[in-house]
N, C-alpha and C positions, 0 to 999 in steps of 0.2 A: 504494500500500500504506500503511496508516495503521500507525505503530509505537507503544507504549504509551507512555502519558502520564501524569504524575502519579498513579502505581498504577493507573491504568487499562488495557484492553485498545487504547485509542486514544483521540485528541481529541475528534474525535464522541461519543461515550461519555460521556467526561467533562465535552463540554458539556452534554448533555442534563439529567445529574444537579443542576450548578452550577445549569443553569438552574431547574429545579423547585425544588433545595433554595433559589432566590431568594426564591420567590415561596409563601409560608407555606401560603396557601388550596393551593398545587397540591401539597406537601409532605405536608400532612394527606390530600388526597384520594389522595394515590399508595396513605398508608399503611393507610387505611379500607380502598381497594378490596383492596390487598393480605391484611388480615385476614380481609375477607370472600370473596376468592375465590381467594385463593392464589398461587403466585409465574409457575407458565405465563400464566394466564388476564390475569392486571397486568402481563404483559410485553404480551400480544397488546392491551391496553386501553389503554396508554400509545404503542403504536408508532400502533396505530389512533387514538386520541385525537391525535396529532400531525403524524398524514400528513397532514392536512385542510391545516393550517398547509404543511406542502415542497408540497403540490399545487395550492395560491394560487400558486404563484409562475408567469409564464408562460415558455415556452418561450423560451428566450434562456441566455447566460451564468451568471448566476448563478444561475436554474433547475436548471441544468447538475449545478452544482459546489452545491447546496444537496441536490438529490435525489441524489446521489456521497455527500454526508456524511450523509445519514439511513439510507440502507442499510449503513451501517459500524457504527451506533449497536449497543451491543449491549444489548438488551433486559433480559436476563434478567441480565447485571452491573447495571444500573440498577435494577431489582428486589431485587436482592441485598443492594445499598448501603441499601433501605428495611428490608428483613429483617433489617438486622443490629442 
Protein backbone atom coordinates (compact mmCIF):
# COMPACT_ATOMS: atom_id res chain seq x y z
CA UNK A 1 0.00 0.00 0.00
CA UNK A 2 1.60 3.30 -0.98
CA UNK A 3 0.78 6.18 1.91
CA UNK A 4 0.82 9.87 0.99
CA UNK A 5 3.82 11.68 0.46
CA UNK A 6 5.00 15.16 0.52
CA UNK A 7 1.11 16.24 -0.22
CA UNK A 8 0.91 13.62 -2.47
CA UNK A 9 -1.52 10.67 -2.99
CA UNK A 10 1.84 8.43 -2.67
CA UNK A 11 5.68 8.33 -3.62
CA UNK A 12 5.03 7.16 -7.04
CA UNK A 13 3.18 10.01 -7.71
CA UNK A 14 5.27 12.32 -6.58
CA UNK A 15 8.16 10.81 -8.22
CA UNK A 16 6.79 11.11 -11.56
CA UNK A 17 5.87 14.89 -11.10
CA UNK A 18 9.68 15.70 -9.60
CA UNK A 19 10.67 13.91 -12.34
CA UNK A 20 9.06 15.85 -15.35
CA UNK A 21 9.19 19.16 -13.29
CA UNK A 22 13.30 18.19 -13.65
CA UNK A 23 13.55 18.09 -16.94
CA UNK A 24 12.15 21.65 -18.46
CA UNK A 25 11.46 20.33 -22.26
CA UNK A 26 9.13 17.41 -20.44
CA UNK A 27 7.55 20.27 -18.16
CA UNK A 28 6.48 22.43 -21.10
CA UNK A 29 5.34 19.50 -23.04
CA UNK A 30 3.19 18.16 -20.10
CA UNK A 31 1.78 21.68 -20.01
CA UNK A 32 1.18 22.31 -24.02
CA UNK A 33 -0.41 18.90 -24.22
CA UNK A 34 -2.50 19.70 -21.26
CA UNK A 35 -3.84 23.18 -22.85
CA UNK A 36 -4.51 21.41 -25.96
CA UNK A 37 -6.23 18.41 -24.99
CA UNK A 38 -7.36 18.60 -21.45
CA UNK A 39 -6.73 17.05 -18.14
CA UNK A 40 -8.34 13.06 -18.87
CA UNK A 41 -6.68 12.98 -22.25
CA UNK A 42 -2.66 14.37 -20.57
CA UNK A 43 -3.32 11.96 -17.93
CA UNK A 44 -3.86 8.83 -20.53
CA UNK A 45 -0.78 10.68 -22.76
CA UNK A 46 1.75 10.83 -19.87
CA UNK A 47 0.91 7.25 -18.28
CA UNK A 48 1.08 6.08 -22.17
CA UNK A 49 4.19 8.21 -22.84
CA UNK A 50 5.88 6.42 -19.81
CA UNK A 51 4.87 3.00 -19.89
CA UNK A 52 7.36 2.43 -22.91
CA UNK A 53 10.16 3.44 -20.23
CA UNK A 54 8.41 0.45 -16.86
CA UNK A 55 8.00 -1.86 -20.09
CA UNK A 56 12.10 -1.71 -21.07
CA UNK A 57 12.76 -3.15 -18.09
CA UNK A 58 12.91 -7.04 -18.29
CA UNK A 59 11.30 -9.58 -16.20
CA UNK A 60 13.35 -9.83 -13.03
CA UNK A 61 13.36 -7.91 -9.72
CA UNK A 62 13.29 -4.63 -10.22
CA UNK A 63 10.85 -5.01 -13.29
CA UNK A 64 8.81 -6.38 -10.50
CA UNK A 65 8.89 -3.54 -8.07
CA UNK A 66 9.40 -0.74 -11.07
CA UNK A 67 5.84 -1.88 -12.87
CA UNK A 68 4.21 -2.14 -8.78
CA UNK A 69 5.22 1.76 -8.76
CA UNK A 70 3.98 2.89 -12.18
CA UNK A 71 0.58 1.41 -11.47
CA UNK A 72 0.20 3.43 -8.07
CA UNK A 73 1.28 6.80 -10.10
CA UNK A 74 -1.76 8.74 -10.10
CA UNK A 75 -2.20 10.26 -13.37
CA UNK A 76 -4.60 12.74 -13.02
CA UNK A 77 -3.00 14.22 -9.59
CA UNK A 78 0.07 14.60 -11.82
CA UNK A 79 -2.01 16.55 -14.20
CA UNK A 80 -3.52 18.44 -11.79
CA UNK A 81 -0.03 19.79 -10.30
CA UNK A 82 0.40 21.07 -14.31
CA UNK A 83 -3.24 22.60 -14.15
CA UNK A 84 -2.60 24.58 -11.27
Amino acid sequence: MCEKYNGWKNYPSWAVALWIDAEPTDAEATRAYLKAHGKEDTAKWLRSSYALCAASTKANMVGDLLGWAFEQVDWMEVVKHYAD
